[in-house]
N, C-alpha and C positions, 0 to 999 in steps of 0.2 A: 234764727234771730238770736243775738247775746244778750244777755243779761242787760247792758250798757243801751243798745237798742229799745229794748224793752219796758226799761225806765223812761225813758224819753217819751214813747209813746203812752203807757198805762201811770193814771195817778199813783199818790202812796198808797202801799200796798194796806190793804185790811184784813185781817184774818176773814177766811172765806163764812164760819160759819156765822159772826159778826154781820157781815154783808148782805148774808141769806136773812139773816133775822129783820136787819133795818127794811130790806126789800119786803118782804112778807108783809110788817106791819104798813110802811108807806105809801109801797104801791100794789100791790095784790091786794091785802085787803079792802079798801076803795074802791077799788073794782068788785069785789064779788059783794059786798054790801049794798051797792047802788044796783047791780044789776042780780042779785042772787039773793035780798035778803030775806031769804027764810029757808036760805039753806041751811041744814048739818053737816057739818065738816069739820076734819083734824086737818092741822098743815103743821110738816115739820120737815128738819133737815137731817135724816138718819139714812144709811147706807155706804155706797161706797163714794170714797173720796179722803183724800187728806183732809181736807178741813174738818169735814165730818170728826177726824180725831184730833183733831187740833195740832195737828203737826205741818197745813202748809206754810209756805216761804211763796215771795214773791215770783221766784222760778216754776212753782204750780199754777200760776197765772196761765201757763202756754196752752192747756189743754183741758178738759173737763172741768172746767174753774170757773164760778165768777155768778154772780145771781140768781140764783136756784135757790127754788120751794118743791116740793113734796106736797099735792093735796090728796087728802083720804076722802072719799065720799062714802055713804052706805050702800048696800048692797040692791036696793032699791032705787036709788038715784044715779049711781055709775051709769046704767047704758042710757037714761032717760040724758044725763045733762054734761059727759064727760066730753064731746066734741064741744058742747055751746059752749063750756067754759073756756075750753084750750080757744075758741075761736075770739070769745070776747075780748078773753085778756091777749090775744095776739093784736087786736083793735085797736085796743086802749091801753097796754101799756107804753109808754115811755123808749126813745131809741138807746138812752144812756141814762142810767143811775148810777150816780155819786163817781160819775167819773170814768163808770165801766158802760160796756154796750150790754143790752140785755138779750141783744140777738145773738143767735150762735148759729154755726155751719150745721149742713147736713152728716149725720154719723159718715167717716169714714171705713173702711171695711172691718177696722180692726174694734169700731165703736166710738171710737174718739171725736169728739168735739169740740171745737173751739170759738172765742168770743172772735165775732165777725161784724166790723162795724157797717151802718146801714143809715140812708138818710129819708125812705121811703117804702112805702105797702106795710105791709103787716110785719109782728114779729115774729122769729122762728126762737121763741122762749124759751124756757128750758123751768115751765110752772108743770111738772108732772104729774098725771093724773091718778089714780089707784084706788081700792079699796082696800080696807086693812087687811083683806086676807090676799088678795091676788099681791100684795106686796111683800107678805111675808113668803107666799109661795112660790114667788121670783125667786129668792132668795135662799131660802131652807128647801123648797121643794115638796112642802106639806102646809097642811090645814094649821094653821095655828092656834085655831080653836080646840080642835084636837085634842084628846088627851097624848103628853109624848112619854114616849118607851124609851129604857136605857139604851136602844138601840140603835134610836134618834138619837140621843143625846151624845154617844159615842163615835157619833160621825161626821156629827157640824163641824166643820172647819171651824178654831177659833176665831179664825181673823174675822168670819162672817158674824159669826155671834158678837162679834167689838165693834162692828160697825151697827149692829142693828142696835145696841144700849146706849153707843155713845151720839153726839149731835146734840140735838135738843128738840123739843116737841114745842111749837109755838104756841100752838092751841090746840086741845082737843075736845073740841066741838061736840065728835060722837062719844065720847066718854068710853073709849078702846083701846086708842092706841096706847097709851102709856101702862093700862095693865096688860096687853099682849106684851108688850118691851119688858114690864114686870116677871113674865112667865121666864123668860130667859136673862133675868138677870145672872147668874152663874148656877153651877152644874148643883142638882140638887144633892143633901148633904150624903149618902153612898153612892151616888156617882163620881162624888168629888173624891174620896176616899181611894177609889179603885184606880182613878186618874192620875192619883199622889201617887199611890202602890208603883202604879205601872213607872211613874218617871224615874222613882227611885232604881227601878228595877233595871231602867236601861241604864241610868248609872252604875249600877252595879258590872253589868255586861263588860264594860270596858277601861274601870277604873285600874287594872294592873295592865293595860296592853302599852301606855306610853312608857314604863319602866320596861317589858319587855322589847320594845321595838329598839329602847337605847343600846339594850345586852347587846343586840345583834348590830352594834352601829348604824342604826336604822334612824339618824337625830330626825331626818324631815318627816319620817311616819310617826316619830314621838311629838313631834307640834302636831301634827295632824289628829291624832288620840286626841292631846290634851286639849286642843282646841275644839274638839268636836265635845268634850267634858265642859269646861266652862257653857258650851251652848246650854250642854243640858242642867248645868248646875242655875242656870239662869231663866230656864223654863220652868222648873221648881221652884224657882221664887215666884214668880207668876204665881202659879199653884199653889203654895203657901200664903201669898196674899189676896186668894180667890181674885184673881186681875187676868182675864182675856188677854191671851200674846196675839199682836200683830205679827203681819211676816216680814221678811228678813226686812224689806228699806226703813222700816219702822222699829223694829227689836231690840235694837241697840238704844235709840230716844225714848223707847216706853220703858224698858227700864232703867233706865236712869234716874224716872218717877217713883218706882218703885223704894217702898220703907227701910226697903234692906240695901238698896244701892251705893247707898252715903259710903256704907263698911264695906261691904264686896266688891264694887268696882274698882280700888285700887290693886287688890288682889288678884282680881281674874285680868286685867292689864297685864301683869305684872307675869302671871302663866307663860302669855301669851311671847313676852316679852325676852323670859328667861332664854337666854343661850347653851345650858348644861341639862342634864337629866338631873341633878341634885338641886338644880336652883329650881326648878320647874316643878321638880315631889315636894319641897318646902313650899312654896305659893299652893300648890294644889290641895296639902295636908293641910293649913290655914286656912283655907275655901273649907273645903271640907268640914273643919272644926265650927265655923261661922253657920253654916245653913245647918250642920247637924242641931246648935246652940238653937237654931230658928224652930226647928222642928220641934224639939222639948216646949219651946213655947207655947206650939201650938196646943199641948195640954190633951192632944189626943190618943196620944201610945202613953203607958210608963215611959220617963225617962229613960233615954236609950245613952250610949259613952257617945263623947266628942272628940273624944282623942282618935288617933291615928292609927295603926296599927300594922303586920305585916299581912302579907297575900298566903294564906295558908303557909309551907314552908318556902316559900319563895320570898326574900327580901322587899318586893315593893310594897309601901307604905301607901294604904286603903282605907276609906270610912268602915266597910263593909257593909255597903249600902242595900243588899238582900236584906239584913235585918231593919230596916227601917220600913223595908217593902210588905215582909211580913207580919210586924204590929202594927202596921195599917189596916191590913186585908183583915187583922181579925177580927178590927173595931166595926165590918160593916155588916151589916143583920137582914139588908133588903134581897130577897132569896133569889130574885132576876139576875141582882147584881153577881152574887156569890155562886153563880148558876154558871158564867164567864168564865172557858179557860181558855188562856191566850199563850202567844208564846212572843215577847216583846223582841222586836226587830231591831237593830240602832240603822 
């Protein structure tokens, strides 16, 4: 179905986690008040989904989209009331709110679901049911109560940890979910350190290889170097403004968000864009000098140089971004952390 189709059929569009929120208060909660009330319960809209990050468009309507709630129950209530409530509000909810159907298809194989409209029997809703830890443990793969180890910490996929802070928590009931969300809000302060360390570190790896790839006339492996640097110069800002990277469909719109974006995005364009190895080391040297600039701000190394300079005796113009790697590593004191030897991979 196109876009043009699509309109036709689906009202104006609403930002999905907007619609989740109206839904919860209008029609779910009504429902579990008149028939549940004295229950304890968190409901909220966190996980995965674009809206969740506030990045869908009307074109995410086609699939996993469209009136969803999250309910948490305790640990004690889950197996006692988690079918009655999937059944009542399959009962008593509504075929269409605010324009959308509230029914949705059976998962197909890949997981996917979509709004299926219906004018009869029950709903197949999409009000999920959970307790706070069986939802974190979907998700991480561990206790969230837990106490967690750098080990954990050094393994979460970001993307997951950005879906689990961002969204919004409508209520929480059982007075949990939003300090479990709390526990992972970003990496604790030397883990974060060693995560800075390490990104510098892959910078460093391959900051002379686009000047070398041009020596040998090698121009498309030199866009390929330097575009694989802007990525990583762009994951560092993340890093530097402790902000969760989504992956790639999202990368490019969350930083754009980002404080440093305004000044670097024209410059990392501009990398990308260059047709010469000379115009290319000048946009990269200027990148370079900008998140070097960033990094002094951050107030955690002595001041380090922002200027450019060459590749040991070999002409390409480099941050030297080992050194920024290593007055990192030496600000970190937590002996787990500093226990870590890696060898960073690009």
């Amino acid at each position: 179905m196109d876009n043009d189709q699509m309109d036709d059929i689906n009202p104006v569009f609403i930002p999905g986690l907007e619609l989740s929120r109206i839904f919860y208060q209008q029609a779910v909660k009504p429902i579990l008040d008149k028939n549940f009330s004295e229950l304890s319960y968190s409901a909220a809209l966190i996980g995965g989904g674009s809206e969740v990050l506030g990045y869908d468009t009307a074109l995410s309507r086609d699939h996993n989209w469209g009136p969803r709630v999250t309910l948490f129950l305790s640990e004690r209530d889950y197996p006692l009331l988690k079918d009655r409530i999937t059944q009542v509000l399959s009962e008593n909810l509504p075929y269409i709110f605010m324009g959308y159907s509230i029914n949705f298809s059976l998962p197909e194989p890949n997981g996917v679901r979509c709004l299926a409209d219906i004018t009869s029997s029950s709903v197949n809703h999409r009000v999920d049911v959970f307790t706070t830890r069986s939802f974190f443990e979907t998700c991480l793969k561990l206790d969230p109560f837990l106490p967690l180890t750098v080990i954990d910490w050094l393994t979460f996929p970001q993307q997951i940890l950005l879906e689990l802070v961002s969204g919004e928590v409508f209520y929480d009931g059982l007075d949990e979910l939003n300090q479990v969300r709390g526990k992972f809000a970003y990496y604790p302060g030397d883990v974060w350190l060693y995560v800075l360390a390490s990104q510098w570190t892959k910078i460093s790896q391959e900051e002379a290889f686009a000047g070398r790839c041009s020596d040998v006339s090698d121009e498309l492996g030199s866009q390929i170097v330097a575009a694989r640097i802007v990525r990583e110069l762009m994951r560092l800002c993340f890093l530097m403004e402790k902000t969760y990277a989504p992956y790639s469909k999202w990368f490019g719109t969350a930083f754009s968000r980002l404080r440093s974006a305004k000044a670097l995005s024209p410059v990392l364009r501009n990398v990308l864009l260059a047709e010469s190895m000379k115009e290319r080391e000048g946009f990269l040297s200027e990148a370079y000098k900008k998140v070097a600039e960033l990094h002094n701000a951050l107030g955690i190394t002595e001041p380090l140089p922002t200027h450019v300079s060459t590749y040991h005796d070999r002409p390409y113009l480099v941050i030297h971004a080992d050194r920024f790697a290593d007055a990192i590593r030496r600000q970190i004191k937590d002996a787990e952390v500093m226990a870590i030897k890696s060898n960073i991979c690009c």
